[in-house]
C-alpha positions in Angstrom: 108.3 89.3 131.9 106.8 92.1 134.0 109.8 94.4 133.6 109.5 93.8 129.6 106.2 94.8 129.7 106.9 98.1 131.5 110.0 98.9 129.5 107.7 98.3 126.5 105.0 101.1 127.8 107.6 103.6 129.3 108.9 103.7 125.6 105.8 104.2 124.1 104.9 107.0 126.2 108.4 108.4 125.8 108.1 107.9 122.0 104.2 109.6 122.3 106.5 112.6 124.3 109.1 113.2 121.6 106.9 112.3 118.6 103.3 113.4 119.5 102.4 109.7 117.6 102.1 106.4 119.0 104.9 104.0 117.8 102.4 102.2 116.1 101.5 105.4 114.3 105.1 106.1 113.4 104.9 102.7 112.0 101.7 103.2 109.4 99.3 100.9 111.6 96.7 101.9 112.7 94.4 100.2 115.7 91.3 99.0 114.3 92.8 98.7 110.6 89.6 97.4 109.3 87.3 100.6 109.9 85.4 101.6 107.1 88.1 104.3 106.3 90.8 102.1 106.2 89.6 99.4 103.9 88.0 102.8 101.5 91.8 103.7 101.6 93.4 100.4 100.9 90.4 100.3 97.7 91.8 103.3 96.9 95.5 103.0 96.8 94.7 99.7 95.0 93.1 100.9 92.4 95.4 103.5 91.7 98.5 101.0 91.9 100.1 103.4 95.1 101.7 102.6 97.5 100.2 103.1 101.6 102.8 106.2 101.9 102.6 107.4 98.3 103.8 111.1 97.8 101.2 113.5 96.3 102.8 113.5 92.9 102.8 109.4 92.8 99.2 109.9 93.4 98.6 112.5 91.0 100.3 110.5 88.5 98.6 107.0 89.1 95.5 108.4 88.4 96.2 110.2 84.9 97.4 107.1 84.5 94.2 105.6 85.0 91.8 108.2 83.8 93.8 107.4 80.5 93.1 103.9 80.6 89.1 103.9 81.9 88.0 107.6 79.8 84.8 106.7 77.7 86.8 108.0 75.2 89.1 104.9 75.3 86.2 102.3 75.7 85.8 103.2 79.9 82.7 104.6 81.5 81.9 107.4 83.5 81.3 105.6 86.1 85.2 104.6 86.2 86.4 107.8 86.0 84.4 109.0 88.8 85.6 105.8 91.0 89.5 107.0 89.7 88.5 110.8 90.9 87.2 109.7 93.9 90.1 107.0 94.6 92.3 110.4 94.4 90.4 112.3 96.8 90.5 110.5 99.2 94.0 109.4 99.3 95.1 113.3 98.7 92.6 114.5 101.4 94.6 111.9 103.8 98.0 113.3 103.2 96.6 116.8 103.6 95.2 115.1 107.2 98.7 113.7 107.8 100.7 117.0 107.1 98.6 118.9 109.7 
């Protein structure tokens, strides 16, 4: 049991060497998963109907998508289309994070 446990934590620093991420970062999750951010993000990608590693144009779409649906024009509010602007923000300004 020891030895699995050393293996385990020599492969995660070597993966931290090759990659500059933690495997669990390679694999999406992220330590503390329920922050504040994380849950804002998981609204987000909800509401827009994307998935967690949704490309830029997915998102992009998804919310025209949306903003069609909510407009005040169509019987939405303001209010909806701001939460549909801000749902993109946010998911666009973490990609932008990602990429960097």
């Amino acid at each position: 049991m020891a030895r699995l446990l050393i293996y385990l934590g020599l492969a995660c620093v070597i993966c931290r060497l090759l990659t500059k991420q933690w495997p669990w970062e390679l694999a999406g999750w992220e330590p503390g998963s329920t922050s504040v951010r994380s849950r804002a993000e998981a609204r987000a990608r909800a509401l827009l109907g994307v998935a967690r590693h949704a490309r830029r144009t997915d998102i992009i779409e998804a919310h025209k998508r949306l903003v069609a649906m909510v407009h005040p024009d169509r019987g939405g509010t303001n209010e909806q289309v701001h939460e549909a602007n801000a749902a993109r923000d946010l998911l666009l300004a973490r990609i932008v994070e990602i990429s960097e």
